[in-house]
MIDONU-965916 format. One line per field, with one value per residue (C-alpha): residue number from 0; residue in one letter; y, z, x. Coordinates in steps of 0.02 Angstrom, whole numbers, plus 32768, in hexadecimal, padded with zeros to 4 digits. Each point is the difference from the previous one (the first is absolute). Example, Ala and Ser with C-alpha at 12.3 -4.5 7.8 and 13.67 -1.06 7.14 Angstrom:
2
seq = [0	1]
type = [a	s]
Y = [7F1F	80AC]
Z = [8186	7FDF]
X = [8267	8045]
This chain:
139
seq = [0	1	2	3	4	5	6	7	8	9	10	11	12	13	14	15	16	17	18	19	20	21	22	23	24	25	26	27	28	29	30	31	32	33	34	35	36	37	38	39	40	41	42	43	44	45	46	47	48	49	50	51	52	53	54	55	56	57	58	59	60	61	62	63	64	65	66	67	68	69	70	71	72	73	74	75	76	77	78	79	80	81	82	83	84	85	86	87	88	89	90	91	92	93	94	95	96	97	98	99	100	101	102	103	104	105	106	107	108	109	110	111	112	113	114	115	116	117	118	119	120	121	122	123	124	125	126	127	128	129	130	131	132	133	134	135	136	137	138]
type = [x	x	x	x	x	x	x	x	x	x	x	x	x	x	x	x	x	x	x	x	x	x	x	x	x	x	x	x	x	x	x	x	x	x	x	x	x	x	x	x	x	x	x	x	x	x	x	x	x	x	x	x	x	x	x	x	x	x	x	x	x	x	x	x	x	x	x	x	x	x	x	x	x	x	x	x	x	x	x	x	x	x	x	x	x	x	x	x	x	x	x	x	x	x	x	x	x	x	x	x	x	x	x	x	x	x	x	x	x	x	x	x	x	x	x	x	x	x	x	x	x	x	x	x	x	x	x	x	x	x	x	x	x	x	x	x	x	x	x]
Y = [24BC	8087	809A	8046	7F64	8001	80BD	7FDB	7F60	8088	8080	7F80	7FC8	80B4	800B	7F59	8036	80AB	7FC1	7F88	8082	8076	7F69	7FD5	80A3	7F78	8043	7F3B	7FE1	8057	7F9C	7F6B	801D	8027	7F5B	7F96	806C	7FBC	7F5E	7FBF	7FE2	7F8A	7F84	801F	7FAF	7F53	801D	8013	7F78	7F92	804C	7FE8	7F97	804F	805D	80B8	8070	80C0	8020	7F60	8023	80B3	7FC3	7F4C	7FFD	7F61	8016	7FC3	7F7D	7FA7	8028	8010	808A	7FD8	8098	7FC4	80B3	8049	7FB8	803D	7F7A	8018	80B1	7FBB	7FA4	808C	8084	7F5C	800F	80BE	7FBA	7F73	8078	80BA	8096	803F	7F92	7F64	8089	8070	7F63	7FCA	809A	800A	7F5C	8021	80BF	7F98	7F81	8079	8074	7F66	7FD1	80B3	801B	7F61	7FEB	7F63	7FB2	8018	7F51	7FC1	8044	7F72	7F6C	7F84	8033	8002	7F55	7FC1	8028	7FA4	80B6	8003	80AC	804D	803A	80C1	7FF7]
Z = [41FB	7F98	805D	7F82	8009	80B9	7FFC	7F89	8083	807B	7F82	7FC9	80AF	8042	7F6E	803B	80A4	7FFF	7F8A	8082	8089	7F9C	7FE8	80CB	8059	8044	8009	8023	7F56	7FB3	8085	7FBD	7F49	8024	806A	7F6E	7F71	8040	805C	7F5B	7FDE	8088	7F85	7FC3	809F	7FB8	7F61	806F	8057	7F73	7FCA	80B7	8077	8080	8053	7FE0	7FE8	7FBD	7FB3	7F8D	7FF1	7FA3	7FAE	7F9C	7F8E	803F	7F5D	7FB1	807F	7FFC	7F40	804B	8027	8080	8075	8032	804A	7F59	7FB6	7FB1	8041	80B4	7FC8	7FD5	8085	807E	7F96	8004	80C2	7FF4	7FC9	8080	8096	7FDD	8020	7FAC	806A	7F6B	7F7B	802F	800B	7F59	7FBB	8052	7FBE	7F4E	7FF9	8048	7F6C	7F7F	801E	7FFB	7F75	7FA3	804B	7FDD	7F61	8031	7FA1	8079	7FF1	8037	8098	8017	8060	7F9B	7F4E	806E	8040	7F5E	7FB9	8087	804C	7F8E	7FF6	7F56	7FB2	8007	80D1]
X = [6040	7FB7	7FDB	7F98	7F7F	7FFB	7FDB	7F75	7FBB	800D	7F9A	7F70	7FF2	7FCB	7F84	7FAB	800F	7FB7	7F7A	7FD7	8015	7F6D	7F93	8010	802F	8081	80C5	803B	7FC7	809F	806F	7FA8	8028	8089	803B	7FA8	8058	80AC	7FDC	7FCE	80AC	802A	7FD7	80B4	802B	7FD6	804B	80A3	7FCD	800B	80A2	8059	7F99	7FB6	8088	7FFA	8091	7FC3	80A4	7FE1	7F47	801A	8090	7FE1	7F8A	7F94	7F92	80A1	8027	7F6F	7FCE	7F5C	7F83	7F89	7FD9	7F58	7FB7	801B	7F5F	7F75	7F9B	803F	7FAB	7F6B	7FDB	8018	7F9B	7F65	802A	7FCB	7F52	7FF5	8043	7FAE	806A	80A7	8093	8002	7FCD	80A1	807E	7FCB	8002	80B1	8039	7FAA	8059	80A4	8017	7FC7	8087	8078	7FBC	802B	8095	8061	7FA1	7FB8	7F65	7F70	7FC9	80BB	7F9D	7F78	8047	7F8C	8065	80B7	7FD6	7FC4	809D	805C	8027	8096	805B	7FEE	809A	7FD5	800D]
């Protein structure tokens, strides 16, 4: 685990939050980008999950690379159509909560997408599934 790209999570999640925090006069919008900024990768959970079964062990989880395991990416949270969605929900539901998480999640994948030099669309879970969420050989 990558200090550096947590610290930057941590970074772009104070932007989103204090942006949203201006826009509302609301402090609990930082918390909430915040909580969104890292929950985002529970998803990683299921990739385990697929590596190991459903038992969970942290030494093994930050340790084996499941990617590898499974030769398979699915981590469904990081989606850009799981960000859609929410920022439509922003229109439906008025006010800045579904705004801030998408901006959260959007901010979120973006900076795993630089930072692991990832192809942004390696983000959408209609292309991963397409492909049969096969791991390319550059992860």
């Amino acid at each position: 685990m990558d200090p550096y790209h947590l610290i930057g999570h941590l970074i772009i999640a104070l932007i989103v939050g204090f942006i949203s925090y201006l826009k509302n006069n609301n402090p609990w919008f930082i918390l909430l980008s915040l909580v969104v900024s890292f929950a985002i990768d529970l998803d990683h959970l299921f990739d385990y999950w697929m590596a190991v079964g459903v038992n969970f062990n942290p030494k093994k989880f930050f340790k084996i690379n499941y990617f590898k395991v499974n030769k398979k990416v699915f981590v469904p949270f990081h989606s850009w159509e799981l960000v859609v969605f929410v920022f439509l929900l922003s229109f439906v539901k008025s006010g800045w909560f579904f705004k801030t998480l998408a901006l959260a999640m959007f901010f979120h994948i973006l900076w795993d997408s630089i930072s692991y030099k990832i192809f942004p669309w390696d983000y959408s879970i209609i292309w991963r599934g397409l492909h049969g969420f096969k791991i390319k050989k550059n992860q």
